[in-house]
VEXLOPA-232216 format. One line per 2 residues: number of its first residue (from 1); their letters; for each residue y, z, x of N, C-alpha, C, O, CB. Coordinates in pm, whole numbers, plus 32768, in hexadecimal, padded with zeros to 4 digits. Glycine has a CB too. Example, Ala and Ser with C-alpha at 12.3 -4.5 7.8 and 13.67 -1.06 7.14 Angstrom:
2
1> AS> 7DC7:830C:8527:7E3E:830C:84CE:7EB6:830C:8528:7EB4:834E:8590:7E41:8389:846B | 7F1F:82C4:8505:7F96:82CA:8557:8003:8313:850A:8072:8324:853D:7FC4:823C:8580
***
This chain:
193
1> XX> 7F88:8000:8052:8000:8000:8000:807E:8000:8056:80BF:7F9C:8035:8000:8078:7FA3 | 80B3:8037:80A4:80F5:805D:811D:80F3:7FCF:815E:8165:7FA0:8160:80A8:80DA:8174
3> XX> 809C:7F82:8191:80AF:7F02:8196:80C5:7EB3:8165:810E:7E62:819D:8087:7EDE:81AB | 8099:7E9A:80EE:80CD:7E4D:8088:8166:7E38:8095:81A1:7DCF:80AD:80A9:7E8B:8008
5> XX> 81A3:7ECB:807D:8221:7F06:804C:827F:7EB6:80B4:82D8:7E67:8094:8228:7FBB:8053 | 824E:7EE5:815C:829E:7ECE:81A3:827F:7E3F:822C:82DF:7E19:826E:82B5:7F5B:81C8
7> XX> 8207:7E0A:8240:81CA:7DCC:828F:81AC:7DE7:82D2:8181:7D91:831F:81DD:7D8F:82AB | 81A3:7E68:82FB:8164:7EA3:836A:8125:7F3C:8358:8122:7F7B:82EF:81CC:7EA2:83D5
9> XX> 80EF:7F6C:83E5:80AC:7FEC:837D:8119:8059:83B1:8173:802F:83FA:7FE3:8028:83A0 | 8113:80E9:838D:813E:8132:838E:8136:8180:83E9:80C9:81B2:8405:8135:8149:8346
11> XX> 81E7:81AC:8457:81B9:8212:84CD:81A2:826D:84C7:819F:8289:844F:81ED:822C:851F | 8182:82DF:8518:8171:8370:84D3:81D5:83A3:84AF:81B8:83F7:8459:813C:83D3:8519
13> XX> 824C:839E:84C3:82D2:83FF:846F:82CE:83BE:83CD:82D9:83FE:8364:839B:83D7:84C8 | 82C1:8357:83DA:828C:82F7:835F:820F:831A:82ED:81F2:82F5:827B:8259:8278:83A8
15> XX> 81E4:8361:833B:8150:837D:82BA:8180:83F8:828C:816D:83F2:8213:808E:8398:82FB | 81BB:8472:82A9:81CC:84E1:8260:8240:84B9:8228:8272:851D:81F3:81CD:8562:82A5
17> XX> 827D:8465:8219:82DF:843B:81A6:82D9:83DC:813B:8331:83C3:80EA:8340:8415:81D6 | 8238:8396:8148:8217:832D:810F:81D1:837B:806A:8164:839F:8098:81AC:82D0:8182
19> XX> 81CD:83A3:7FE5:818A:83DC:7F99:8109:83B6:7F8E:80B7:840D:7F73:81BE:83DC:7F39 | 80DF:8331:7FA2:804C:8314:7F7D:7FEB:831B:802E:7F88:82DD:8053:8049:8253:7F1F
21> XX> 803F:8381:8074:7FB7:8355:80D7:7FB0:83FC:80EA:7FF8:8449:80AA:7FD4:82D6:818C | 7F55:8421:8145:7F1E:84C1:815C:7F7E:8500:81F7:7F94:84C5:8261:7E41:84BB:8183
23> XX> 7F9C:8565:81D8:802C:859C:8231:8011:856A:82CF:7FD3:8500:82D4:8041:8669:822F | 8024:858A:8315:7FF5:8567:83AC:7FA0:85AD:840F:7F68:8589:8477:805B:855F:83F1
25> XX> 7FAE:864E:83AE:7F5F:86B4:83E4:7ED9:8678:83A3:7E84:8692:83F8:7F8F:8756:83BA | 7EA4:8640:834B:7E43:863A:82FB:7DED:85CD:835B:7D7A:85BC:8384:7E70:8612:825F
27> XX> 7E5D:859A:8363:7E34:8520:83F4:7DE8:854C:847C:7D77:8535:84A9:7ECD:84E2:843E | 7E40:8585:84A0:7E3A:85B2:8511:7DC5:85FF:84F8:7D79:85DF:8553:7EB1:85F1:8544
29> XX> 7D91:8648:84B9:7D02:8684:8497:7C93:8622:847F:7C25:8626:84B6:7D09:86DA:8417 | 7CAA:85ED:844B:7C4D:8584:8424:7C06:84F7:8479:7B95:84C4:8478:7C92:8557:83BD
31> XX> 7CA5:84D0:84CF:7C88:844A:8507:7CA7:846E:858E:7C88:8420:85E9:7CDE:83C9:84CA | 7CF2:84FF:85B0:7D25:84FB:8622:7DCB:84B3:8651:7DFF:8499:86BD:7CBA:84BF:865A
33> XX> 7DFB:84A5:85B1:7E8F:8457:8585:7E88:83F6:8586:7E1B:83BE:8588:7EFF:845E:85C2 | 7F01:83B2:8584:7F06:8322:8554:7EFC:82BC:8594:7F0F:824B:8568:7F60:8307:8521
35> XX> 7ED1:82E7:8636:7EA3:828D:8689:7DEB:8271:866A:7DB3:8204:866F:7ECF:82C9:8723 | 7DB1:82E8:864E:7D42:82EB:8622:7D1C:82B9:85B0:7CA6:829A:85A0:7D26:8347:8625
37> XX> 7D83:82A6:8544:7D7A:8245:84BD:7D99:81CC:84C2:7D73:8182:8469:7DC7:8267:8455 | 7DF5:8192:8541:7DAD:810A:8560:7D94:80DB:85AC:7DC2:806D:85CB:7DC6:80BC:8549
39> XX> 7D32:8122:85F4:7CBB:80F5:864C:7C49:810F:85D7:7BF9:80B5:85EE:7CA5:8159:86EC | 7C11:8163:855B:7BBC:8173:8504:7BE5:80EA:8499:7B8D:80BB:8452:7BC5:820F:84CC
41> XX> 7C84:80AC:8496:7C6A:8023:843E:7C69:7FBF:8490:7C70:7F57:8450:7CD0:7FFE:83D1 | 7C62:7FAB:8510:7C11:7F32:8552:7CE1:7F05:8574:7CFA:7E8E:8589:7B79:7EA5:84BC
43> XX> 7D3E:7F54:8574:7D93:7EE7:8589:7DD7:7ECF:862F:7DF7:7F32:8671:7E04:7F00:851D | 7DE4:7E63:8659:7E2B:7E3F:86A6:7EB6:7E6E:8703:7EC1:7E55:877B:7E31:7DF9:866E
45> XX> 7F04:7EA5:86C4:7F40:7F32:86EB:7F0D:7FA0:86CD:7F05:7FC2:8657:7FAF:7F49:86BF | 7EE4:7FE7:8729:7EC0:8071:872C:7F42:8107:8734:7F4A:8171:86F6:7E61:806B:87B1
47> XX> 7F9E:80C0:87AD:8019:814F:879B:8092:80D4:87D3:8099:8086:8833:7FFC:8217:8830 | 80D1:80EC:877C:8168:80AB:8756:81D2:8105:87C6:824C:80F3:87C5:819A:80CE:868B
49> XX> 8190:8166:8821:81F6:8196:8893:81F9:8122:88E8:8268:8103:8914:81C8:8221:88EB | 819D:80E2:8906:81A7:8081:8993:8179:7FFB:8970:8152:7FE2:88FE:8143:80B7:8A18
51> XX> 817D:7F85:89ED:816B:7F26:89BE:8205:7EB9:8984:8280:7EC5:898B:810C:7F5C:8963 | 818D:7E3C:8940:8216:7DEF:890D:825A:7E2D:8887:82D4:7E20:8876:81EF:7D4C:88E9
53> XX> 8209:7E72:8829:823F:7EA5:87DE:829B:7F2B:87E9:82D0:7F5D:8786:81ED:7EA5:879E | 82A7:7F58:885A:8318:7FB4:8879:83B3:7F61:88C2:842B:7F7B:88CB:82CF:8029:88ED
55> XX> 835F:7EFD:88E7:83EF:7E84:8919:840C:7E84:88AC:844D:7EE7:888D:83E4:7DDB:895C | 83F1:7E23:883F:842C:7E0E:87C0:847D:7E37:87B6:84EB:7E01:87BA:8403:7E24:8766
57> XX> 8454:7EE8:879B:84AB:7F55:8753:852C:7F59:87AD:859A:7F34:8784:845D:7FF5:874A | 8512:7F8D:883A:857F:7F5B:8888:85D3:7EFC:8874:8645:7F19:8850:855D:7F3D:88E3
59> XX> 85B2:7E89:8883:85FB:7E0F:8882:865F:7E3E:87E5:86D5:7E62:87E6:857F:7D6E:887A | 860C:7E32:8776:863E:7E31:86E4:86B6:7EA8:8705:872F:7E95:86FB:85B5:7E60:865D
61> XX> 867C:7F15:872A:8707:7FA1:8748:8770:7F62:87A3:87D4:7F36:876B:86C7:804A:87B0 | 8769:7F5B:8807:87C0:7EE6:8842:8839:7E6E:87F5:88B3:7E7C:87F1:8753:7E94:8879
63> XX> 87EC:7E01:87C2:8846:7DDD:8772:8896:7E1F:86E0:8902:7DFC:86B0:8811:7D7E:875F | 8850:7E6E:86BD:8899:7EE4:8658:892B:7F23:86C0:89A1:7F26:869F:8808:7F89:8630
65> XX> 88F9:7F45:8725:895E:7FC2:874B:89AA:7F33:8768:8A0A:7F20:871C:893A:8058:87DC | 899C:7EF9:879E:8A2C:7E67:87B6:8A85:7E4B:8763:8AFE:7E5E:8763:8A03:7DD1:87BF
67> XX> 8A1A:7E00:86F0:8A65:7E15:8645:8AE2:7E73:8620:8B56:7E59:8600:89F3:7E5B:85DE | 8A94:7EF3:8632:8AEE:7F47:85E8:8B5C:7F8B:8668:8BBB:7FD2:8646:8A89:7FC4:858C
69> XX> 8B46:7F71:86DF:8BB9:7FBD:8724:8C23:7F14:8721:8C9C:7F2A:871B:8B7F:8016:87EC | 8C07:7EAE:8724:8C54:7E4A:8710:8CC1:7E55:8686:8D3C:7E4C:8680:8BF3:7DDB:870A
71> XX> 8C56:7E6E:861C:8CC2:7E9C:8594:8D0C:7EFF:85A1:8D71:7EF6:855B:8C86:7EC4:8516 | 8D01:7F7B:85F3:8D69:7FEB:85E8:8DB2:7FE0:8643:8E09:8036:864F:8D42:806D:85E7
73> XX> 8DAC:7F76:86A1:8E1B:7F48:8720:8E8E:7EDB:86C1:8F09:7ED4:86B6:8DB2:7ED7:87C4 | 8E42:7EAA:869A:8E90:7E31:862E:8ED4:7E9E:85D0:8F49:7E7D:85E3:8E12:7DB1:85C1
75> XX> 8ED9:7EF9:8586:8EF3:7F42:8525:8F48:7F81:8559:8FBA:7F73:852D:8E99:7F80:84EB | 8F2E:7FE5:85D2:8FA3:802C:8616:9009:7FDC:8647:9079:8004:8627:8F7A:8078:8684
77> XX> 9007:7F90:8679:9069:7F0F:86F2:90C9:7EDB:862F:9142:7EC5:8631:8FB6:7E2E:8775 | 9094:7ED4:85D0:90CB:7EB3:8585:9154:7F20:8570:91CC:7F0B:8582:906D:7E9B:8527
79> XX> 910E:7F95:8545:9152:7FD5:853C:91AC:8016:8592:9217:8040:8564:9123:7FFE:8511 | 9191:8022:8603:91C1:806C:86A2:9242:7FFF:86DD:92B8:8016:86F8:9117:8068:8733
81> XX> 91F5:7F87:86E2:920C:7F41:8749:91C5:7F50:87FA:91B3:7FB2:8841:9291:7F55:8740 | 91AB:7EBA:880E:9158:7ED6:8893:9179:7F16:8903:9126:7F33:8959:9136:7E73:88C5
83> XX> 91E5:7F2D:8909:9227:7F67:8981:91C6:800D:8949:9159:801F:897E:9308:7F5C:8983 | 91EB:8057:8901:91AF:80E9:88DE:9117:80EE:88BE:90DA:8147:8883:91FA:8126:885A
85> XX> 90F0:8090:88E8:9043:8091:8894:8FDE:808B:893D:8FB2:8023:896D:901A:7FB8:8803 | 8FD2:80FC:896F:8FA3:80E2:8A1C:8F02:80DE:89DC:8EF6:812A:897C:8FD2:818A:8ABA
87> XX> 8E8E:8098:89FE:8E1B:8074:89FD:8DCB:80D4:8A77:8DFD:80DF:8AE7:8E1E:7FD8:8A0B | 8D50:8115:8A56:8CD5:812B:8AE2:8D66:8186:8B1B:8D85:8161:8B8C:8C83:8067:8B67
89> XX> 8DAB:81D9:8AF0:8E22:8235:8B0C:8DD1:82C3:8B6B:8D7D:8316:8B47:8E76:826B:8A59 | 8E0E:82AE:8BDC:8DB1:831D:8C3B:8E0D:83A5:8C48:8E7A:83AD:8C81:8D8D:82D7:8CEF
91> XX> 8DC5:8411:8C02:8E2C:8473:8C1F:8E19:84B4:8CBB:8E5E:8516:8CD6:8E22:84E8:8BAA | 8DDC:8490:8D00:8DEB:849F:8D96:8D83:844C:8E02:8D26:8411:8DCC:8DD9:8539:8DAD
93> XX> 8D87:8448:8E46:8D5E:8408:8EA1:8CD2:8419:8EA4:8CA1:83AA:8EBA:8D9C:8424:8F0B | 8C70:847A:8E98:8BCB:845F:8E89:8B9A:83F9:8E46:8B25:83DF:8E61:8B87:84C3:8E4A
95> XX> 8BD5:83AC:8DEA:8B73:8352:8D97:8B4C:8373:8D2D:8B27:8317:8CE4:8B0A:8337:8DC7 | 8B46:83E2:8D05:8AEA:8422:8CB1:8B46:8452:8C29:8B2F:845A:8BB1:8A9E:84A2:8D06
97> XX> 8BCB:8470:8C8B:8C2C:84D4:8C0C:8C79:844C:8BC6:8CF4:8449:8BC9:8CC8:8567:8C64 | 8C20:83C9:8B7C:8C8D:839D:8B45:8C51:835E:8A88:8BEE:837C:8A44:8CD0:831B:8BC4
99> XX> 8CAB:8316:8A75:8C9E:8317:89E0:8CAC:8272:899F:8CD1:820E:89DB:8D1F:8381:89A3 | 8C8A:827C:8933:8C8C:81CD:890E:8D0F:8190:891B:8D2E:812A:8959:8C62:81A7:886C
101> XX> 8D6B:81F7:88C4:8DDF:81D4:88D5:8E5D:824F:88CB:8E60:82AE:887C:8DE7:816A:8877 | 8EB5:822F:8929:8F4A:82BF:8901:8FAB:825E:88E6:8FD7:81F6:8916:8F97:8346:899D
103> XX> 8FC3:82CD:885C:905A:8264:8837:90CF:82E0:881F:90C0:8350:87F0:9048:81E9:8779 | 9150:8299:8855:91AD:82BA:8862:91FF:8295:87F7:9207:8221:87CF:91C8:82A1:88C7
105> XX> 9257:831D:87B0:92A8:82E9:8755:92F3:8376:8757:92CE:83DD:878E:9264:82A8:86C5 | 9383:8357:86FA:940B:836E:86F0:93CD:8431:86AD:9429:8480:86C1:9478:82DA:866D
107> XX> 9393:8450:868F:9353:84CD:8675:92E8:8518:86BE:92EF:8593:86BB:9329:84C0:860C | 928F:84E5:86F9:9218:8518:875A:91DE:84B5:879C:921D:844C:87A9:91A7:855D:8717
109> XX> 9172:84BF:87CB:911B:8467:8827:90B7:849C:87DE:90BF:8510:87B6:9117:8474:88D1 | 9039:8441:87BE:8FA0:8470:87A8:8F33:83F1:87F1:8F5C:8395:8839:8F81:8480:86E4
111> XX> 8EB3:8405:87CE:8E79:83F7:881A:8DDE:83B9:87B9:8DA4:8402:8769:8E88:8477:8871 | 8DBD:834B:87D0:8D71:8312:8761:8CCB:8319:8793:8CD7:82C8:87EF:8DAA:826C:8741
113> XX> 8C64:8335:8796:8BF1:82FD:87C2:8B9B:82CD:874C:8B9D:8301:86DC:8BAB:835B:8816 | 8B4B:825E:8772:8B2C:81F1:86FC:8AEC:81DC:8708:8AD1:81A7:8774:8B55:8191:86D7
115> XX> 8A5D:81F7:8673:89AB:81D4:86A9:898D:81DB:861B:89BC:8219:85BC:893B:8258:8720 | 8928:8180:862F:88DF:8138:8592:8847:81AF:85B3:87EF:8192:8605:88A9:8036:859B
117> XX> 8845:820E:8576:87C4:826E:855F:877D:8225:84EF:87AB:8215:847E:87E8:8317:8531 | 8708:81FC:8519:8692:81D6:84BF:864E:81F9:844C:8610:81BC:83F5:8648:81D8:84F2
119> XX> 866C:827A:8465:863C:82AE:83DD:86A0:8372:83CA:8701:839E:8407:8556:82B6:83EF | 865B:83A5:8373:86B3:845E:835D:8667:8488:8401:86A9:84C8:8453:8657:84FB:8290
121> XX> 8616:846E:8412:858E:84C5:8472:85E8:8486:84F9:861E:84DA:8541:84A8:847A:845C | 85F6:8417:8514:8631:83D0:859D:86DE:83FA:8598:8717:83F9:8605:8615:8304:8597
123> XX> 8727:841B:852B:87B2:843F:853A:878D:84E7:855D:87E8:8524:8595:881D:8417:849F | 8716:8530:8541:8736:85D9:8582:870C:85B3:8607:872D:8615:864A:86CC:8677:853D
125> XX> 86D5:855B:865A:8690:8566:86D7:8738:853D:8722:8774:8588:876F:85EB:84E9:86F0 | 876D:84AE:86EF:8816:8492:871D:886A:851B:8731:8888:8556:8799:8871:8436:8696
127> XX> 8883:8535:86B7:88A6:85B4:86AF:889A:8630:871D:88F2:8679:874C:8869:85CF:864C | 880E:862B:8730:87FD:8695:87D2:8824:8683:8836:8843:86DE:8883:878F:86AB:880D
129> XX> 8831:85DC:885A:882D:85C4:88C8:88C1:85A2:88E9:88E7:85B1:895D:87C9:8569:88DF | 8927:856E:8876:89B3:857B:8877:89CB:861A:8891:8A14:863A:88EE:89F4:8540:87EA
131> XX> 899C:866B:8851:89EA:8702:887B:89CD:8737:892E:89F9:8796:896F:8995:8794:8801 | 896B:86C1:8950:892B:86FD:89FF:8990:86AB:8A41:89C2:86D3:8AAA:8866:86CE:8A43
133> XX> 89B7:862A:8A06:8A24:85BD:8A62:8AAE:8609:8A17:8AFE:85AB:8A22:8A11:84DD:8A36 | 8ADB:8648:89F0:8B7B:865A:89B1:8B76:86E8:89BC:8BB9:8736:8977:8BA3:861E:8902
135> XX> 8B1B:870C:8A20:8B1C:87CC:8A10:8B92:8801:8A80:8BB7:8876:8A85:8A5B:8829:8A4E | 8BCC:8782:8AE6:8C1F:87B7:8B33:8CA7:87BB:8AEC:8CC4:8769:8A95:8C1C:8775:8BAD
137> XX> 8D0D:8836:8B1E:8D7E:8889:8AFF:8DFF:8813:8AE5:8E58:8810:8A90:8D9B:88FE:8B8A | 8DD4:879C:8B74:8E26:871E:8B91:8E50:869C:8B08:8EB4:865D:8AE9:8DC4:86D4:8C0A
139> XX> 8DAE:86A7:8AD1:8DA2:863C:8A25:8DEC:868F:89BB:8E2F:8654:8967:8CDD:8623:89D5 | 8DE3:8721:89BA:8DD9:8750:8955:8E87:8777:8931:8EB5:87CF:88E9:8D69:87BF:8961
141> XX> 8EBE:8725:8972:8F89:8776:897D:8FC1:873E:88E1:8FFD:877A:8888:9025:8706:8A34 | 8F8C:86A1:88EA:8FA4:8631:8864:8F0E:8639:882B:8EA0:8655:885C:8FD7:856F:8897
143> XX> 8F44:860B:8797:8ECB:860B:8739:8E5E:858D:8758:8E71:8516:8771:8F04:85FE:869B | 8E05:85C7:874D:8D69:857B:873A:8D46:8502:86FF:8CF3:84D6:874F:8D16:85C3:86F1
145> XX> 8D4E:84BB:86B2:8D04:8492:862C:8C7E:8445:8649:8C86:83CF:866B:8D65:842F:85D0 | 8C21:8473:8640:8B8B:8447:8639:8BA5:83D8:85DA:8BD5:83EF:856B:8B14:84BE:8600
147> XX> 8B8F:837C:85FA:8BA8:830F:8552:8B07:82BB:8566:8ADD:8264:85B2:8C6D:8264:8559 | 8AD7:8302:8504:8A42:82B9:84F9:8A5B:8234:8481:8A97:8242:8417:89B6:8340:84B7
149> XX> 8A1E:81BD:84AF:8A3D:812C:8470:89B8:813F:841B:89B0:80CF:83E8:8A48:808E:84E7 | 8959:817E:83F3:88DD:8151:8399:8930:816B:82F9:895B:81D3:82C7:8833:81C7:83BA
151> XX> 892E:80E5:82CA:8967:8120:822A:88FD:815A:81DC:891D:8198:8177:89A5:80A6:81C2 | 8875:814E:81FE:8818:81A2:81A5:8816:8253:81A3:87E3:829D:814F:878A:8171:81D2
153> XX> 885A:8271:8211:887B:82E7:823A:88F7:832B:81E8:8964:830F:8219:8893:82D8:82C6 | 88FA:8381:8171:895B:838A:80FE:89B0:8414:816A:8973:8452:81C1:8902:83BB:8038
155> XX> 8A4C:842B:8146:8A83:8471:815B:8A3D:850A:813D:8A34:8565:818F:8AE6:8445:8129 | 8A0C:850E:80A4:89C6:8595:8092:8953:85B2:8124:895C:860F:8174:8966:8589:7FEB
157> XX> 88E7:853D:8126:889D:8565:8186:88D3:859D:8216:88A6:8602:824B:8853:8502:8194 | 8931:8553:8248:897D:85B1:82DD:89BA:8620:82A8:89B5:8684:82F1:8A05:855F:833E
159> XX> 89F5:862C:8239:8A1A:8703:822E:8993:8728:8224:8989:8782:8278:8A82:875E:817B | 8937:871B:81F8:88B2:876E:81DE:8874:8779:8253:8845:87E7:8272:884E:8732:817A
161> XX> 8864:86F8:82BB:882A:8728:834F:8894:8794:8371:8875:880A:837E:8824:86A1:83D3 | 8930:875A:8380:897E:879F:83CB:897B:8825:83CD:896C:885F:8438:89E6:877F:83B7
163> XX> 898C:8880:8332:8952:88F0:82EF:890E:8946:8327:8924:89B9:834D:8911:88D3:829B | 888A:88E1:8329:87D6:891E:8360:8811:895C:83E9:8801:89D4:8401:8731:887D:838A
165> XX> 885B:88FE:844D:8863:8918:84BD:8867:89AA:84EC:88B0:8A01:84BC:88BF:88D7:84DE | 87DB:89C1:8588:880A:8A26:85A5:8875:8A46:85E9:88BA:8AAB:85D6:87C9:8A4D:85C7
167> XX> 888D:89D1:8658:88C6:89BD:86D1:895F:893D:8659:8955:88C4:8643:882B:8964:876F | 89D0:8998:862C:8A31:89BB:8604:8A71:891F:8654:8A6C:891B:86CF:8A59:8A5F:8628
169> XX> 8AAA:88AB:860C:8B2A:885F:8660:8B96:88C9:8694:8B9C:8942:8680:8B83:87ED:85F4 | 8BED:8871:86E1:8C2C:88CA:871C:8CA7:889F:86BC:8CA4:882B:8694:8C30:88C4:87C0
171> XX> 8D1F:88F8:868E:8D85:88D8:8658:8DC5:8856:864B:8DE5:8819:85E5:8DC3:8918:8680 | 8DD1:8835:86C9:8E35:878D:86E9:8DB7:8718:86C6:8DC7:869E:86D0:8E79:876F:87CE
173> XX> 8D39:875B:869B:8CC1:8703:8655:8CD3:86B2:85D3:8D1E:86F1:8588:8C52:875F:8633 | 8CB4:865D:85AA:8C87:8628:8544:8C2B:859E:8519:8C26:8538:855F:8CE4:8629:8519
175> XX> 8BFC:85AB:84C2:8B60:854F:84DA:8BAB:8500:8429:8BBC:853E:83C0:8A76:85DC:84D8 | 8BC8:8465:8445:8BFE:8432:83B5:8BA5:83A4:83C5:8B7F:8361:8425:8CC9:841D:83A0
177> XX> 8B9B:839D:8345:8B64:82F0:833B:8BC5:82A8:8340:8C2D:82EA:834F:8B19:82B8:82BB | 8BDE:81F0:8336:8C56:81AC:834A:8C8F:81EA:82F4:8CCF:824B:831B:8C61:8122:8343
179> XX> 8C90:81C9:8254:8CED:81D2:81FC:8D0E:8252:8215:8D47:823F:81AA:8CCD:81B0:8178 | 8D28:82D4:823B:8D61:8347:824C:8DC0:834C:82EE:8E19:839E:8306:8CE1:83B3:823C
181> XX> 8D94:82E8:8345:8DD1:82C1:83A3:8E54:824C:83A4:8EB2:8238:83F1:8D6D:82A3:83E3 | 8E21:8205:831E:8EA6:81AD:831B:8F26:8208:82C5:8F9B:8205:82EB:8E7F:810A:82BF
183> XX> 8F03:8245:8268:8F50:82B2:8239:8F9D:8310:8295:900D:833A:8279:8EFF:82FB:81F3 | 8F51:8335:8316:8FA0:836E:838A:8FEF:8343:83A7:9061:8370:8395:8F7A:837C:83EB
185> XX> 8FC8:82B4:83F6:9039:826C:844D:90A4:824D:83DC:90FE:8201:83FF:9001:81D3:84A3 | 90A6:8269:838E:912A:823D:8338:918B:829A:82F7:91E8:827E:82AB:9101:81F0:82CA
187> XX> 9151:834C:833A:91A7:8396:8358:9217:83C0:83D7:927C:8404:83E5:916D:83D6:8340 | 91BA:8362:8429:91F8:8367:84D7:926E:830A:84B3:9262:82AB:8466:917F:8318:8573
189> XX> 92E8:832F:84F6:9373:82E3:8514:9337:82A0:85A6:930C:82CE:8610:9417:835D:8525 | 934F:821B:856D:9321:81AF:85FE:93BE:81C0:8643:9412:8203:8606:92ED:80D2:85CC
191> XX> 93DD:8186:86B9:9440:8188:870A:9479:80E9:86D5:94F3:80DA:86CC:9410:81A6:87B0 | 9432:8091:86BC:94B3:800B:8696:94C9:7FF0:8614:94E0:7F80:85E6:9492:7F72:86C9
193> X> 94C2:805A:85D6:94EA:803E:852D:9550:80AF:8520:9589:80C3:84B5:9459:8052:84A9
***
């Protein structure tokens, strides 16, 4: 059914969210998980970590994150102007401390990072790993905005992870989908208007 539905079969974060198949623990007892359920249906991919079918996914995430940091460069530069819209913006010299984009305007400076999360389960793993890259004192002076591009991903669902959270954003944090991000930038006073 699961194939049918989608053309392909189902990964493991995928089966305990799927209603018609058996949780993953049930799996994992039974087949030894879901690498063991298809090697028991004879199929041709066995584990979707490695291989060409982990290129795919790569490749496919890849052109997503292009997509959508191209639209919020186009969107900001609209609004900003290019001179205030700095790109791959390094807040110091390691490499490490920088951000998709910092924009400068007539009220504050903030600070954009931009990623298409795959599913609720792949935006809490983003989520961790943005608070380990933005945990220095240096990112955190101007505001944050996590702007996740998946539109299947509803505004309710990021307050309800955000909520759960143990490990707290930090104040100058915030995690918005586009449409709550274009609503932002159109409180910021740009510098050529």
């Amino acid at each position: 059914r699961f194939y049918r539905e989608n053309h392909r079969y189902p990964t493991a974060q995928e089966i305990d969210s799927y209603d018609h198949l058996p949780t993953s623990r049930t799996l994992q007892r039974r087949f030894n998980g879901a690498r063991g359920v298809r090697r028991a249906l004879g199929l041709p991919i066995i584990d979707y970590t490695q291989g060409e079918s982990r290129r795919q996914v790569i490749l496919s995430f890849q052109k997503r994150a292009n997509e959508s940091e191209k639209t919020i460069y186009q969107l900001l530069v609209r609004r900003f102007g290019e001179p205030y819209v700095h790109r791959e913006y390094l807040f110091s010299d390691d490499r490490r401390t920088r951000t998709d984009f910092f924009v400068f305007c007539k009220d504050s400076k903030f600070s954009v990072d931009v990623f298409f999360p795959a599913s609720r389960h792949n935006l809490i793993g983003c989520l961790n790993n943005k608070l380990k890259t933005y945990g220095a004192n240096l990112m955190l002076r101007y505001p944050v905005i996590f702007l996740q591009m998946n539109p299947d991903i509803t505004e309710q669902e990021i307050e309800s992870i955000i909520v759960a959270r143990k490990q707290k954003l930090h104040a100058t944090m915030r995690v918005m989908t586009q449409r709550q991000f274009e609503k932002f930038i159109l409180l910021k006073k740009p510098f050529n208007k």
